[in-house]
VONUZA-135102 format. One line per field, with one value per residue (C-alpha): residue number from 1; x, y negated, z negated. Coordinates in steps of 0.02 Angstrom, whole numbers, always signed. Layout:
N
vexke = [NUM,...] .
c1 = [X,...] .
c2 = [Y,...] .
c3 = [Z,...] .
END
This chain:
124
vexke = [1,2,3,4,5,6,7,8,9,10,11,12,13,14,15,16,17,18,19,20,21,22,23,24,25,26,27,28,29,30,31,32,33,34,35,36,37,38,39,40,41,42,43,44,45,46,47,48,49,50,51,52,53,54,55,56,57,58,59,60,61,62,63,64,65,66,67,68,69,70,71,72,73,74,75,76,77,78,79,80,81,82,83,84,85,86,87,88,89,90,91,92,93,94,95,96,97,98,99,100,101,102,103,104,105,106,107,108,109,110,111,112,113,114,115,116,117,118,119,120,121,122,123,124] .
c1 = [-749,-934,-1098,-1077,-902,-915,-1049,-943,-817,-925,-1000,-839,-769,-954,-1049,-1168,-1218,-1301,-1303,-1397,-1387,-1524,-1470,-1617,-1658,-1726,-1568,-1498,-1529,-1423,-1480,-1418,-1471,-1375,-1292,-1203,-1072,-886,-858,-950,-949,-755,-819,-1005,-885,-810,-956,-1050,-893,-886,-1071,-1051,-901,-1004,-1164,-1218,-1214,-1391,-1479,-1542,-1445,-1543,-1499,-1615,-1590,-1754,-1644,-1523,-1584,-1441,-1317,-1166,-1095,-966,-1110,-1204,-1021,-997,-1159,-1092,-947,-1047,-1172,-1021,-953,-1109,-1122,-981,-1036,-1218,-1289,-1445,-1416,-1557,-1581,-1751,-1834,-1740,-1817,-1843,-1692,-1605,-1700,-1642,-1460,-1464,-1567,-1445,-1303,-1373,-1361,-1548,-1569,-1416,-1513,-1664,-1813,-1794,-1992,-1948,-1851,-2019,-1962,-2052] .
c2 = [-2165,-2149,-2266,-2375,-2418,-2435,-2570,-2646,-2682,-2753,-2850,-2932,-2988,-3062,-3145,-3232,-3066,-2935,-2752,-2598,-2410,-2275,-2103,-1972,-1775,-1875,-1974,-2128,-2296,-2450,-2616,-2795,-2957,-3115,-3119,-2989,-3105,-3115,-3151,-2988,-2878,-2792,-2754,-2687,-2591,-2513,-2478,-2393,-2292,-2243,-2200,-2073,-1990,-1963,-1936,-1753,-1666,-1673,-1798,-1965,-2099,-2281,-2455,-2586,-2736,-2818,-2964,-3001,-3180,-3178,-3056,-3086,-2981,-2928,-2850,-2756,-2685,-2622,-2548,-2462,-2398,-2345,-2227,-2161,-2127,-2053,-1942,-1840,-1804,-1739,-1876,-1969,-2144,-2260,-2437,-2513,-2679,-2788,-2961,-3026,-3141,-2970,-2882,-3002,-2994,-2790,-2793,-2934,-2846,-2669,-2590,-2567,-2421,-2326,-2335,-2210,-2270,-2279,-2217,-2059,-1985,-1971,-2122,-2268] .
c3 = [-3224,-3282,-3212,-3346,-3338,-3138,-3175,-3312,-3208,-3085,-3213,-3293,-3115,-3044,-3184,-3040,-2997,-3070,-3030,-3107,-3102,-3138,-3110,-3143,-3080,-2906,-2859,-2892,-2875,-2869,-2880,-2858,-2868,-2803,-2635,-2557,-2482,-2473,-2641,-2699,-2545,-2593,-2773,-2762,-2617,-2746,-2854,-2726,-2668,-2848,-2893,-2722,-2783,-2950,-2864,-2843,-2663,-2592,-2732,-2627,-2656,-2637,-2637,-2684,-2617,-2675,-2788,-2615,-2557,-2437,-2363,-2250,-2131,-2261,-2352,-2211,-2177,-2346,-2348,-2191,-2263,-2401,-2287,-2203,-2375,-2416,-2259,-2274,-2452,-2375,-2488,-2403,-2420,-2395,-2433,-2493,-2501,-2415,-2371,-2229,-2210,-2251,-2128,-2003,-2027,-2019,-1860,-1779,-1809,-1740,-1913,-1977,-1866,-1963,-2122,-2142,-2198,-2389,-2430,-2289,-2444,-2559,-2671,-2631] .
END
């Protein structure tokens, strides 16, 4: 499967969502807006477990989470998965501009310190 049919599957199965994908020679970069809750945690699951597998060893891999208002626990553990997914690829996973609220949720659970500081990879 290819970027754009991983995202049009996402797209077809959460309409209230809305996730991107720009692959270019300095990584990738996914991209959702909505919120990362229960609903939509198993699916952008499988959309970031795909983008890795296509991803190339070594390239950063980021996700922006600039459009998530709200995220539930579901979501920071898919976003686990996924930089445990990423790891034993050697892909550098990062996340970047989460909101506060966001913020908040990460650093309650324990999880913000897992997840290098996005602009440390020379893309912010």
């Amino acid at each position: 499967m290819r970027y754009g049919e991983i995202l049009a599957v996402f797209a077809a199965r959460h309409p209230e969502a809305s996730a991107t994908l720009v692959s270019d020679a300095r990584g990738v970069v996914v991209s959702l807006s909505g919120s990362l809750d229960m609903a939509v945690s198993e699916d952008f699951g499988v959309l970031l477990s795909s983008s890795l597998e296509l991803a190339e060893v070594g390239r950063p891999f980021v996700v922006d989470l600039s459009g998530v208002a709200y995220i539930s626990s579901t979501g920071v553990g898919t976003l686990v998965t996924a930089l445990a997914h990423a790891r034993r690829r050697s892909i550098p996973l990062s996340l970047r501009n989460m909101s506060p609220a966001v913020r908040d949720v990460f650093e309650l659970l324990g999880f913000l310190p897992f997840f290098p500081d996005e602009a440390a990879n020379g893309r912010g």
